[in-house]
N, CA and C of each residue as an Amber inpcrd file, in Angstrom:
protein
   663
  14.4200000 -22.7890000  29.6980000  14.8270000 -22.0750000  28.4870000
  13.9080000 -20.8720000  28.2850000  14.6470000 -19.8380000  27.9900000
  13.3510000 -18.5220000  27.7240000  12.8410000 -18.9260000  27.0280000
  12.0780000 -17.7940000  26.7050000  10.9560000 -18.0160000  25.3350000
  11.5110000 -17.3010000  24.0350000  11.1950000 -18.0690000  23.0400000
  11.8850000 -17.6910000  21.9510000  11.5610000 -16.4870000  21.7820000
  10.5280000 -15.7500000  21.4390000   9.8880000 -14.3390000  21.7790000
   9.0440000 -14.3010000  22.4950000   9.0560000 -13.0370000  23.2820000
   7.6380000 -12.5230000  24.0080000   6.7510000 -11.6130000  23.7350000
   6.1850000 -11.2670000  23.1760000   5.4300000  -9.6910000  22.7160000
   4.6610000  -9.4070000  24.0990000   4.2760000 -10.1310000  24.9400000
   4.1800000  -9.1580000  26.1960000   5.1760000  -8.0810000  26.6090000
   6.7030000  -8.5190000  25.9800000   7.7190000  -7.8330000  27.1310000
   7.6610000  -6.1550000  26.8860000   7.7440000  -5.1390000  27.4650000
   8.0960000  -4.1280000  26.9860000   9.3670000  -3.3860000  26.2670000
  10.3170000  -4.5080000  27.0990000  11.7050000  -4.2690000  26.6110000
  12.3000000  -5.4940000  26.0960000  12.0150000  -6.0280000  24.9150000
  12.9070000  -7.0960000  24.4060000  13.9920000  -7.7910000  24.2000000
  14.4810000  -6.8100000  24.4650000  16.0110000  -6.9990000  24.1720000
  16.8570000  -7.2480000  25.9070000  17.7100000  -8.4300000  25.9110000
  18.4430000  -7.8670000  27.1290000  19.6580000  -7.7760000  26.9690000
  20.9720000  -7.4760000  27.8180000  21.8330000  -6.8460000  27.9710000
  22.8590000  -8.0080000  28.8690000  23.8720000  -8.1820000  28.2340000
  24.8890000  -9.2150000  28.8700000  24.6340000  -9.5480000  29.9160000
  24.3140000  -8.4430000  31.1230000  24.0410000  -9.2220000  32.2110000
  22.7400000  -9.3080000  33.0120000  21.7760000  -9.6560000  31.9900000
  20.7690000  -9.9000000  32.2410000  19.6770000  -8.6650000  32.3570000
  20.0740000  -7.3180000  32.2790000  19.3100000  -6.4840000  32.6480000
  18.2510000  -5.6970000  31.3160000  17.0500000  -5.2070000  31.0440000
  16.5960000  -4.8050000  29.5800000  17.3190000  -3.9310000  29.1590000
  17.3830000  -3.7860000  27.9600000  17.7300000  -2.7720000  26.9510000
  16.7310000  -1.5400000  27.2230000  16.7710000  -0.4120000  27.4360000
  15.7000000   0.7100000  27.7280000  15.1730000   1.1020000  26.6040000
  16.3890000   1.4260000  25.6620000  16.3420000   2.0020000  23.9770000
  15.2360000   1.5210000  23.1090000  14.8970000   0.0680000  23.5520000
  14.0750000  -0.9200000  22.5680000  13.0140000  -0.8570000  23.0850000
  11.5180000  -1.1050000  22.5340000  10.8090000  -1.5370000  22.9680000
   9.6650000  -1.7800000  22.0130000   8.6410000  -2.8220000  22.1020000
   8.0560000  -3.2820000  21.1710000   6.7310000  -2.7960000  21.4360000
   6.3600000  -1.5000000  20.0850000   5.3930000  -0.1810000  20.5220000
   3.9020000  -1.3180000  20.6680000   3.6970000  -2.4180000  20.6640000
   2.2130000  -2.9330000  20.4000000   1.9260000  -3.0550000  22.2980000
   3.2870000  -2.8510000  23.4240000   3.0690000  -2.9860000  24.2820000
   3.1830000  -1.5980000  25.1780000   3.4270000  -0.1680000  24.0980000
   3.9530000   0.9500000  24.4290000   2.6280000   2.1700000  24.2160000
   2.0240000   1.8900000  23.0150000   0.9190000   2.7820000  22.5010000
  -0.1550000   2.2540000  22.6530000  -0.9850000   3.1560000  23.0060000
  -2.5900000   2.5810000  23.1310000  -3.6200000   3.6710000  22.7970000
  -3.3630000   3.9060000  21.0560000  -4.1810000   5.2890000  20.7480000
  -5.0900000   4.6390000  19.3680000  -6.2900000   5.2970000  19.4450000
  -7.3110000   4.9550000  19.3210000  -7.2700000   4.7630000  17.5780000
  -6.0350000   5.4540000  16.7250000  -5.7550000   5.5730000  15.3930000
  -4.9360000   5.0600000  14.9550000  -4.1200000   3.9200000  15.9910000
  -2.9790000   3.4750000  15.7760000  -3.5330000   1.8250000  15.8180000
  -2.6620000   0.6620000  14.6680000  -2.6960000  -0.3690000  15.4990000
  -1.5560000  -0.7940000  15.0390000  -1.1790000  -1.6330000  15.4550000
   0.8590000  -2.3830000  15.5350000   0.4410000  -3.7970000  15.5720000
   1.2370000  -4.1060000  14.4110000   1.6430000  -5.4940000  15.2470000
   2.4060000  -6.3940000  15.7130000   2.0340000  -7.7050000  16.8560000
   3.2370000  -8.0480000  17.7310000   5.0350000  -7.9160000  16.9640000
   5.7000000  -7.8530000  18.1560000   7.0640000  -7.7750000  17.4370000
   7.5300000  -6.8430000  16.8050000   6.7990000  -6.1960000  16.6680000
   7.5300000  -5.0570000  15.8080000   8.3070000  -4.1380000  17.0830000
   9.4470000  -3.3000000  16.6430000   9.9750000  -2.8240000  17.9410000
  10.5070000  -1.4260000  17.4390000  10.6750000  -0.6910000  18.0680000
  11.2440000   0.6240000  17.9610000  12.0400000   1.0590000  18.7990000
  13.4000000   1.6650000  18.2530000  15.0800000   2.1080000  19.0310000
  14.7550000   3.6310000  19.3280000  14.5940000   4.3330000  20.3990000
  14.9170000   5.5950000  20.3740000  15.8160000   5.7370000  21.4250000
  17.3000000   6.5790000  21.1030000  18.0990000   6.6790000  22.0350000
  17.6060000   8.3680000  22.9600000  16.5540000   8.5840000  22.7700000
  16.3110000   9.6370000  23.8440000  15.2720000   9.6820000  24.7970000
  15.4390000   9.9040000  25.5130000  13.9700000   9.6590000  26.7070000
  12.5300000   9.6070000  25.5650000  11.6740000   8.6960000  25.9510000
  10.1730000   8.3800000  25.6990000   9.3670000   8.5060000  26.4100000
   8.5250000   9.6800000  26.2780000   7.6150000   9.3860000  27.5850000
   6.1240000   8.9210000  26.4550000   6.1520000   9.3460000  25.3720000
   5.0990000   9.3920000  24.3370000   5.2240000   8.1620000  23.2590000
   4.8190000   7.1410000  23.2250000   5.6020000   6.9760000  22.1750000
   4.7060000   7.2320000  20.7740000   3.3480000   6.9810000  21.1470000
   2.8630000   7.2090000  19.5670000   2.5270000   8.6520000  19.3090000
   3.2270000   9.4310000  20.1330000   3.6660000  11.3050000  19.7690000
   4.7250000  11.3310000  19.1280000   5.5990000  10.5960000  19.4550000
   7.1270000  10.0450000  19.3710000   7.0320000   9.5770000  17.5100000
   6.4090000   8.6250000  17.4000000   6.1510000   8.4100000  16.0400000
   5.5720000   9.1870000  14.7420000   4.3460000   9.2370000  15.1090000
   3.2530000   9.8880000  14.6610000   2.7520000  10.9140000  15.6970000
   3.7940000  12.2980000  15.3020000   3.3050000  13.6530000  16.4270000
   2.2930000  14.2240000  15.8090000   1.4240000  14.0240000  14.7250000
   0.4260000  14.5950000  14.3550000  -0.8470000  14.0030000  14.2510000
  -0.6970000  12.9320000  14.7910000  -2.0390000  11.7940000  14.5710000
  -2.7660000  11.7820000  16.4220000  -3.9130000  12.8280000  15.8940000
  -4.6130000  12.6230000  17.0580000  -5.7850000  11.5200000  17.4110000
  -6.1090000  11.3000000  18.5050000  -7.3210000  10.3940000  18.8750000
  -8.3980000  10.9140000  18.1860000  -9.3250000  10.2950000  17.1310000
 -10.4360000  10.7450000  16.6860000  -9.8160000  11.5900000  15.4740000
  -8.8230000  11.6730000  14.6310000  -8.4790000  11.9220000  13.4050000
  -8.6480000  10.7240000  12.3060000  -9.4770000  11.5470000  11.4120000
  -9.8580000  11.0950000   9.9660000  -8.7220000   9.8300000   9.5740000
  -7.9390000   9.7990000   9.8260000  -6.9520000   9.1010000   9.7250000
  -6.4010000   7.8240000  10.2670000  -6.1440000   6.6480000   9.9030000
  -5.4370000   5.6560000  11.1860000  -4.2050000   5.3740000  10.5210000
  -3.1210000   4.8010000  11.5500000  -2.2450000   4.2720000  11.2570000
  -1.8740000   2.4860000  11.6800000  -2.0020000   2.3850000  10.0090000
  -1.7090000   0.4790000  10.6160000  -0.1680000   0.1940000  10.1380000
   0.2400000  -0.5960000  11.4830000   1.7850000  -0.9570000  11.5060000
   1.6020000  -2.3230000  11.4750000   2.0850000  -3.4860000  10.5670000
   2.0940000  -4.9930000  10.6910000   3.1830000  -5.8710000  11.6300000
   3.5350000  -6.8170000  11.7790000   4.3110000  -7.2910000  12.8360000
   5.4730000  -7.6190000  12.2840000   6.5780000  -7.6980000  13.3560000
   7.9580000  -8.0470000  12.7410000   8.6380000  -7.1530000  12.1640000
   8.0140000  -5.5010000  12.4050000   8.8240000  -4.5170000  12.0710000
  10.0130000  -4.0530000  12.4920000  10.8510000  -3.3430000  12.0780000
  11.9410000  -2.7620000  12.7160000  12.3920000  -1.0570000  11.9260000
  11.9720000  -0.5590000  13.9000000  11.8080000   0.7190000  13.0450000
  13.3540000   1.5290000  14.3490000  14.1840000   2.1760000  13.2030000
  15.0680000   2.8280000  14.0720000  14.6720000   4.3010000  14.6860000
  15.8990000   4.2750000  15.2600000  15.6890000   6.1040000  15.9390000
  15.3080000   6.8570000  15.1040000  14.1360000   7.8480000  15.7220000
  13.8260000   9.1160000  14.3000000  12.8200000   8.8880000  13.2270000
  12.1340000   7.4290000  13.0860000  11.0220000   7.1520000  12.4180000
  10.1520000   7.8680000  12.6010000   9.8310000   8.3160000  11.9780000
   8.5900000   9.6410000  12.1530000   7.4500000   8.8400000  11.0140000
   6.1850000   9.0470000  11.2030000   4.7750000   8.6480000  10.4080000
   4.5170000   9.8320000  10.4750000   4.3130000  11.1880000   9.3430000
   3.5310000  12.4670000   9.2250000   2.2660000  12.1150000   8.3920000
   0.9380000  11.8510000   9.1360000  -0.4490000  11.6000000   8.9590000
  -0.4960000  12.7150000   8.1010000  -2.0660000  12.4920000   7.6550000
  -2.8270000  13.1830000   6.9370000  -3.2710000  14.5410000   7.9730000
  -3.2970000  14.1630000   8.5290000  -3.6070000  15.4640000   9.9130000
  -2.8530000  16.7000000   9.3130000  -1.6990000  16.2910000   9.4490000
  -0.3550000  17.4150000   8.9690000  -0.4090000  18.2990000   7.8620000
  -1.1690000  17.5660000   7.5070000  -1.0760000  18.1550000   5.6590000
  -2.3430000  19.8110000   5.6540000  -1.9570000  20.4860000   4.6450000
  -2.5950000  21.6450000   4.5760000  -3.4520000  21.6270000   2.8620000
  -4.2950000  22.3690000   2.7570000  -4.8050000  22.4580000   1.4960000
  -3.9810000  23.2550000   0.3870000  -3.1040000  22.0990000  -0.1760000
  -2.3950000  22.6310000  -1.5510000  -3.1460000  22.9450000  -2.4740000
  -4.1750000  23.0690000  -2.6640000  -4.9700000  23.5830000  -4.5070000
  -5.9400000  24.7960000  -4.0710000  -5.6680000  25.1970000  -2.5790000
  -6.0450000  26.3690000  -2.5220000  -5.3200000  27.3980000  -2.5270000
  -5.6320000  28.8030000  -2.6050000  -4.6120000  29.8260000  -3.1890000
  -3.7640000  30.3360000  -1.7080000  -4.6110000  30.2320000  -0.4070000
  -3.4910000  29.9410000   0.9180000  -3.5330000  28.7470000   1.6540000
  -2.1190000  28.2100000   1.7580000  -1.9610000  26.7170000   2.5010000
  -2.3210000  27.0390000   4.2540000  -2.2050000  28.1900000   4.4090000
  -2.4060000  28.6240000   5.8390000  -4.1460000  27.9340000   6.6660000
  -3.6760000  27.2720000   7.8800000  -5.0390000  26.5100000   7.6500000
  -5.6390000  27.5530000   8.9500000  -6.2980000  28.3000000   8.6910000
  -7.2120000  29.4550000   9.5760000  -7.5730000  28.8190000  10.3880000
  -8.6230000  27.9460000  10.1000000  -9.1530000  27.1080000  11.2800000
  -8.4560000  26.2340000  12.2960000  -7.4130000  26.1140000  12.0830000
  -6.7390000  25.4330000  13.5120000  -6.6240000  26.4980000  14.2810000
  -6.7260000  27.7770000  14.3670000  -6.9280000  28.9070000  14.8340000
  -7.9960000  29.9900000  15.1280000  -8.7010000  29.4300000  14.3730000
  -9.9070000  30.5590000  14.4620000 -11.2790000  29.6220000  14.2090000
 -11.4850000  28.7750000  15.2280000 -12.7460000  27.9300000  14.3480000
 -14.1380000  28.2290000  14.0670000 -14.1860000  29.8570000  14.3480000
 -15.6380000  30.3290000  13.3680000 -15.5800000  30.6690000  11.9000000
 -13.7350000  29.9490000  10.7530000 -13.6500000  29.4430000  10.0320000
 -13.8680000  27.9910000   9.7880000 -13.9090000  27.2730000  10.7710000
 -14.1350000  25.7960000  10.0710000 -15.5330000  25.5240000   9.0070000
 -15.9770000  26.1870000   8.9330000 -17.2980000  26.0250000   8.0000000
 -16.5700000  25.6310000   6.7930000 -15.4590000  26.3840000   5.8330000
 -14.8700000  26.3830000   5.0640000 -14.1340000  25.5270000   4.8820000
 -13.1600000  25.0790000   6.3260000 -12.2510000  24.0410000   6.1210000
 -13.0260000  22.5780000   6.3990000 -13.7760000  22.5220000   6.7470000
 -14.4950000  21.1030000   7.3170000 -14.6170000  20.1790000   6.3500000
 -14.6860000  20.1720000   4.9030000 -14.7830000  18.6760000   4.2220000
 -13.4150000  18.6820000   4.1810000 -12.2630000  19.9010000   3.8930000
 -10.9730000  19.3400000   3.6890000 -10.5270000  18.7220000   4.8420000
 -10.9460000  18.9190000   6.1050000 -10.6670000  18.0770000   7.1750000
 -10.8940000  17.3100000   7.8840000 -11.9730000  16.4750000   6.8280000
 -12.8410000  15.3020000   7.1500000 -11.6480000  14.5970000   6.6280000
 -10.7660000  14.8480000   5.4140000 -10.0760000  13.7560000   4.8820000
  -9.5890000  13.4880000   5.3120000  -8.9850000  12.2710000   4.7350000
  -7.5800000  11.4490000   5.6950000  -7.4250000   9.8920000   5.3140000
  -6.4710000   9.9580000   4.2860000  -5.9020000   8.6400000   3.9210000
  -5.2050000   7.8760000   5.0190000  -5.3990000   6.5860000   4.9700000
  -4.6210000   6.3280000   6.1380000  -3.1220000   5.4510000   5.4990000
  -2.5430000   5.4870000   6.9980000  -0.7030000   5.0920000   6.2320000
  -0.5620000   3.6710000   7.1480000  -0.2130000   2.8630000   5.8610000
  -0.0150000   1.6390000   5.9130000   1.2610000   0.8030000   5.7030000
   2.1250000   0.0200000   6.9260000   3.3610000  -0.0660000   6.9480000
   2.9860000  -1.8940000   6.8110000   4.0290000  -2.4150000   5.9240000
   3.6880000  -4.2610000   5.8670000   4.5050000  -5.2840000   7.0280000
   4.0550000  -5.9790000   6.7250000   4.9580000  -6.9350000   8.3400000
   6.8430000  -6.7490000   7.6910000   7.2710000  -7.3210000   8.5630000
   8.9480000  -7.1220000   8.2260000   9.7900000  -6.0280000   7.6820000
   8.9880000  -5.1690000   7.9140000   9.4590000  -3.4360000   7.2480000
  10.9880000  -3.2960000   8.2320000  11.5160000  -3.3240000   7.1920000
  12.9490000  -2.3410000   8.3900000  13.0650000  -0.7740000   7.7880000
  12.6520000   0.0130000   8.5250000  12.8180000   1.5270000   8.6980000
  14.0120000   2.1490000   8.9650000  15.3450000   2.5240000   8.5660000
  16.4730000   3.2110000   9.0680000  16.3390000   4.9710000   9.8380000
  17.5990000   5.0160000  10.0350000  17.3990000   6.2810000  11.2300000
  17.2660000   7.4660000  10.3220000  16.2190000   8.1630000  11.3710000
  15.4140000   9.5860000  10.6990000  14.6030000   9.2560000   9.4940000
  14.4520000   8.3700000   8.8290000  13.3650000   7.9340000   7.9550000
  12.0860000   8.3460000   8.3400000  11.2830000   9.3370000   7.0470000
  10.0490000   9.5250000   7.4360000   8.8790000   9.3810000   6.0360000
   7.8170000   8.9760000   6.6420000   6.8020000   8.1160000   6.1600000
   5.8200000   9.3260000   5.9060000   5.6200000  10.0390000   4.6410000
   4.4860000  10.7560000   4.6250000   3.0590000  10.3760000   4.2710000
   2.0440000  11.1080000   3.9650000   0.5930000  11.0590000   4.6010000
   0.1350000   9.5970000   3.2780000  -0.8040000   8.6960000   3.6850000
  -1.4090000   7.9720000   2.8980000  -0.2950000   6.6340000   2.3230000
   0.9730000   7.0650000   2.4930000   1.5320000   5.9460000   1.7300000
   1.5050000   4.3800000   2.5940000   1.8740000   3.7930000   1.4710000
   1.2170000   2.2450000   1.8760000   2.8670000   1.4650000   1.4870000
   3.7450000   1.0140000   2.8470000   4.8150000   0.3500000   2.6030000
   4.3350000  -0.9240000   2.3350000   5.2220000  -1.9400000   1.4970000
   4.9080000  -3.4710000   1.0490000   5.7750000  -3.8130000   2.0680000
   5.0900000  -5.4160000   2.6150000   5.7720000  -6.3550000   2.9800000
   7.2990000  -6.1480000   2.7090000   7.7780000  -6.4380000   3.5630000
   9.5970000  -6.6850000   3.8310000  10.5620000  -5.6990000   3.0850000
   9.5660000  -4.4460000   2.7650000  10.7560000  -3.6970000   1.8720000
  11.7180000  -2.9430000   3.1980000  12.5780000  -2.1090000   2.6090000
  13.4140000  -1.5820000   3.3850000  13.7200000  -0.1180000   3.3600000
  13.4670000   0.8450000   3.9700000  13.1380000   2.7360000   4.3340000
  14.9100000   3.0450000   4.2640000  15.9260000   3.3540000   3.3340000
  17.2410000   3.5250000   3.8840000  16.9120000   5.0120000   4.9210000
  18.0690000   5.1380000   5.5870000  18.3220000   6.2830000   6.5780000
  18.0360000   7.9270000   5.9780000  17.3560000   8.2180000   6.3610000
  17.2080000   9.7170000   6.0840000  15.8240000  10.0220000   5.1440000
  15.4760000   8.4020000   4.6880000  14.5520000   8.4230000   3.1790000
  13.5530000   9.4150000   3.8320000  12.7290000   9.8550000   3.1540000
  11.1350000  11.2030000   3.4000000  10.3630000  10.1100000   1.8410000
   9.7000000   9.2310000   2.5920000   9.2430000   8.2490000   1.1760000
   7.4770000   8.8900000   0.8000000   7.5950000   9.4700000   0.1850000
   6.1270000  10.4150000  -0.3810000   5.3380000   9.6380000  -1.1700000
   5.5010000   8.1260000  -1.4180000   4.6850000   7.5380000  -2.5270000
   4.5910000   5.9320000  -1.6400000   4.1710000   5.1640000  -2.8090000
   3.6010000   4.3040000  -2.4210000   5.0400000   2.8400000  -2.7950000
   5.5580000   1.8780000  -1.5390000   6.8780000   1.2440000  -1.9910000
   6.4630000  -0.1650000  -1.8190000   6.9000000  -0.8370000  -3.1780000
   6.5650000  -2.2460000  -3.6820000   6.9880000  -2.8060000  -2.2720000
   6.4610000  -4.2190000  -1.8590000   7.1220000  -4.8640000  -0.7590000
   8.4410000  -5.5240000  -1.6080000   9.5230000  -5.7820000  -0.1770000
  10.8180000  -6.3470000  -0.9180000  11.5800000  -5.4120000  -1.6920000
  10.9740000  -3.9410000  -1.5850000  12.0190000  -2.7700000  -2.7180000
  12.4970000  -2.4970000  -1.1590000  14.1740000  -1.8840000  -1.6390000
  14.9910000  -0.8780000  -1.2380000  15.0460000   0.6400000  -1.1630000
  14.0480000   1.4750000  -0.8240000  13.9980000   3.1700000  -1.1030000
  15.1190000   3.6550000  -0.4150000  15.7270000   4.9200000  -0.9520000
  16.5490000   5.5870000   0.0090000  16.3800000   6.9360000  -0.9210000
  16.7170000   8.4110000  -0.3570000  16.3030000   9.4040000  -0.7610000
  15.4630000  10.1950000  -0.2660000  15.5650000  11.6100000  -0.8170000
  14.5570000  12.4390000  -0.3600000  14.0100000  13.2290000  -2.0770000
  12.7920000  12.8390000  -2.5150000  11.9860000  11.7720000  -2.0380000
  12.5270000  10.3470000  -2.2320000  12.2490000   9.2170000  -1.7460000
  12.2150000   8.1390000  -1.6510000  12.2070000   7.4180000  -2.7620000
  13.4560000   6.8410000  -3.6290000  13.1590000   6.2040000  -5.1930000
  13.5890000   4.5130000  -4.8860000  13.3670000   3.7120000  -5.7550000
  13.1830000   2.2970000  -5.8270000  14.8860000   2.3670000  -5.8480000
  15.6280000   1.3650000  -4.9700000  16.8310000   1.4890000  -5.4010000
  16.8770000   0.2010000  -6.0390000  16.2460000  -0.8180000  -5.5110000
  16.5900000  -2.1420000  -6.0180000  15.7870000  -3.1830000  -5.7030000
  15.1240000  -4.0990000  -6.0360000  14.1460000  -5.0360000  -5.0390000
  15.3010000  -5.9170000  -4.3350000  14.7810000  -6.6650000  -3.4010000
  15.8050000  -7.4270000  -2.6250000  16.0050000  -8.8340000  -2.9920000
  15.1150000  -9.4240000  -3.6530000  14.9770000 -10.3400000  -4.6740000
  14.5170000 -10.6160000  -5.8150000  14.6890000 -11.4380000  -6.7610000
  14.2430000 -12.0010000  -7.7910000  12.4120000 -11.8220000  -7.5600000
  11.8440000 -11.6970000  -8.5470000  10.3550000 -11.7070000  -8.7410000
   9.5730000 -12.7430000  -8.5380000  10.2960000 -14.0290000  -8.4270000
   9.8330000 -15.1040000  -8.3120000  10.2210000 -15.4450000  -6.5190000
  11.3050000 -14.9890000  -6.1800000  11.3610000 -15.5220000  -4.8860000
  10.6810000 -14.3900000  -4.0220000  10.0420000 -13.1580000  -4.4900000
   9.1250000 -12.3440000  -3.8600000   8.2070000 -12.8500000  -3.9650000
   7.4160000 -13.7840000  -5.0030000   6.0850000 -14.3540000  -4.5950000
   6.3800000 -15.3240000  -3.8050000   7.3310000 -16.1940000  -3.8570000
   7.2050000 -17.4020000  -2.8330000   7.1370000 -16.3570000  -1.4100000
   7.7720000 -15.5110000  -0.5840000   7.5560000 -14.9530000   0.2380000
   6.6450000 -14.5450000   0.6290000   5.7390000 -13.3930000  -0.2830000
   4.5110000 -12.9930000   0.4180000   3.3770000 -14.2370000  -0.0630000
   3.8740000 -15.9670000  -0.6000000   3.1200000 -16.9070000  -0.1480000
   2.8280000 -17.7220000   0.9120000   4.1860000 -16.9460000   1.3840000
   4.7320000 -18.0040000   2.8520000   4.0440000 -17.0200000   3.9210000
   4.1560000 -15.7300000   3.7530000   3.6560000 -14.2250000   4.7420000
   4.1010000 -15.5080000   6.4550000   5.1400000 -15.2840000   6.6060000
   5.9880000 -16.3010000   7.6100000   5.4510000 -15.7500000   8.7090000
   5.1210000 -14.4540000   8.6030000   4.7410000 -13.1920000   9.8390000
   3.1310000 -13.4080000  10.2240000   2.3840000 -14.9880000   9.7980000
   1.1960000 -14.9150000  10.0050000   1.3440000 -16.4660000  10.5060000
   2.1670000 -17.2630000  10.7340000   2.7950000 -18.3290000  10.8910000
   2.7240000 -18.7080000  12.3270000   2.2360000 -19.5150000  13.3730000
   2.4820000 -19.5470000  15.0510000   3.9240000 -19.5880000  15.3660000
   4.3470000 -19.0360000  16.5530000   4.9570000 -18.7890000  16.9150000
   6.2580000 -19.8260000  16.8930000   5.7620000 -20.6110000  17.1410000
   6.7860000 -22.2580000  17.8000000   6.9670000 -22.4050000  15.9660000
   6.0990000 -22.5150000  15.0080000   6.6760000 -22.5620000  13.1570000
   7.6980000 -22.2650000  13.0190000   7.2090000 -20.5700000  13.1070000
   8.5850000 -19.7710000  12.9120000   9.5430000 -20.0530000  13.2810000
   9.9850000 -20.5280000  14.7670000  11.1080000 -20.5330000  15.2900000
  11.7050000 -21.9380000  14.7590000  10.7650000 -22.5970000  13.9500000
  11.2250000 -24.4320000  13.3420000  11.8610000 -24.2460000  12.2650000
  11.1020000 -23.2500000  11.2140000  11.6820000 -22.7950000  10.3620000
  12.6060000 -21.5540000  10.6640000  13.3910000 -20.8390000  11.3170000
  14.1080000 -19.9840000  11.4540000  15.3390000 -20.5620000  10.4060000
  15.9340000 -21.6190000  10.1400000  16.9810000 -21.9720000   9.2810000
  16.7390000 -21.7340000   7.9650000  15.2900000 -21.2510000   7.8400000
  15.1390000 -20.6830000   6.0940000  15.2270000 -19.7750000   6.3330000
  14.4400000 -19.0950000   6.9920000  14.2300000 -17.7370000   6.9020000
  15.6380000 -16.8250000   7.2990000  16.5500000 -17.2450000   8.1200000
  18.2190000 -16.5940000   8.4720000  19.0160000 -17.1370000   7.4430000
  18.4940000 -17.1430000   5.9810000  19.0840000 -17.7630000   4.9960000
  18.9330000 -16.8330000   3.2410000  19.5630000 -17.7790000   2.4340000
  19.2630000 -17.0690000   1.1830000  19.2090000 -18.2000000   0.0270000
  18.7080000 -19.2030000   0.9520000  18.4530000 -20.6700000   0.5370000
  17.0750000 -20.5340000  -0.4180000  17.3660000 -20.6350000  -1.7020000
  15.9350000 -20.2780000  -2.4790000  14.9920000 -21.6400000  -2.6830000
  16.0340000 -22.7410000  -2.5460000  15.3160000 -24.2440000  -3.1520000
  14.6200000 -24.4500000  -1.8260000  15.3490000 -24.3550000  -0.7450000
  14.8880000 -24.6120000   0.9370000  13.3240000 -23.6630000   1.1690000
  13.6980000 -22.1610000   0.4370000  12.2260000 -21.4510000   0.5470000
  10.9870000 -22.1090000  -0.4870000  11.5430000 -22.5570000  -1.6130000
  10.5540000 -23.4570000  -2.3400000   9.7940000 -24.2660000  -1.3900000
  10.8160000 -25.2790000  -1.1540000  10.5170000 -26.1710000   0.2540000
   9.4970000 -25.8090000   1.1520000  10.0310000 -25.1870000   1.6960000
   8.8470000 -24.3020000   2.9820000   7.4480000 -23.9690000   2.4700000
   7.4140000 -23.5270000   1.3330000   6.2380000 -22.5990000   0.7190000
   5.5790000 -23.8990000   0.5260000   5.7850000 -25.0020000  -0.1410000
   4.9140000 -25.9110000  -0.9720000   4.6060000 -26.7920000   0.7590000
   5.4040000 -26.9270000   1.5910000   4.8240000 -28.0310000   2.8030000
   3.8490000 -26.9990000   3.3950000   4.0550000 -25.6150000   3.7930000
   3.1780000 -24.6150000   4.5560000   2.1440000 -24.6260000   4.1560000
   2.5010000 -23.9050000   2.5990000   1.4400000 -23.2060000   2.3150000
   0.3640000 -23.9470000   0.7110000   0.2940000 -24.9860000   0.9930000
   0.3700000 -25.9410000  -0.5530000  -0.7240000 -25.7450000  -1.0430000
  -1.2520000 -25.4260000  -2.3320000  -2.5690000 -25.1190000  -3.3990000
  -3.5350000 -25.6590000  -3.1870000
């Protein structure tokens, strides 16, 4: 019998007749940059050649920038997910946004504390990201919320909310307030492997008494 998941694989996904999916691949086995970290399972769709992928994601987040990017596990991020770091960003409260010094660096004297900064951008386990969705500088996604298609999310999104928009507004949480704490009590995404797959009949569900269940045997006071 395969294995229920692999996070070694590069290509997760296979194809009726046995062969990988190319499109997919799960970036914790794809990127290896020094500002980035992922975690297992999480996977990313791009239907166009990859030769980069954490350019591909995050095209502005260099090795040794003020900045990191943490991705949690069990993500799902579609085609066109873009992360625009703090890197990207220019000095708005000065009277020119034009940044001289990426050009001329016998200005950096001037720009150097503004380019020490760098919030870093923080995505939660079970994030589903839709296509062309982009993640600007510093924001911090919650656990299991959901990026709709096209969103540009500029702020900071409750876990379990729905954003869609440009900018990015709360459309709806995905549950009740009470069955969002039983969830991030269960955090299922920190759970061994062989658990998860025991409990998979709650979690492919909308069984709230069954998630009671789970939470109080898992995770009990």
């Amino acid at each position: 019998m395969p294995a229920f998941l692999d996070a070694s694989l590069r290509h997760p996904i296979l194809l009726p007749d046995g062969q990988p999916y190319p499109n997919t691949v799960y970036l914790s086995q794809v990127i290896d940059h020094p500002n980035i970290t992922v975690g297992d399972y999480t996977y990313y769709n791009d239907f166009d050649p990859v030769t980069d992928y954490a350019a591909r994601i995050a095209p502005y987040l260099y090795a040794g920038a003020p900045e990191r990017l943490h991705i949690g596990r069990f993500g799902q991020f579609a085609h066109g997910t873009r992360f625009i770091t703090a890197s990207a960003d220019h000095p708005k409260h000065w009277f020119s946004a034009y940044p001289f010094a990426v050009f001329n660096h016998d200005c950096m004297d001037l720009y150097a504390e503004e380019f020490a900064k760098g919030d870093d951008t923080y995505i939660g386990h079970d994030v589903w990201i839709g296509h062309n969705a982009m993640i600007l500088p510093g924001v911090t996604v919650g656990n299991g919320a959901i990026i709709g298609a096209g969103a540009v999310v500029s702020r900071d999104v409750p876990g379990y909310a729905v954003v869609a928009g440009n900018p990015a507004q709360v459309v709806r949480l995905r549950f009740p307030e009470t069955v969002i704490e039983l969830l991030e009590r269960l955090a299922w995404w920190d759970l061994p492997l062989d658990q998860i797959r025991r409990v998979l009949p709650v979690l492919a569900s909308a069984d709230v008494a069954a998630l009671r269940d789970l939470v109080a045997e898992t995770r009990p006071t």
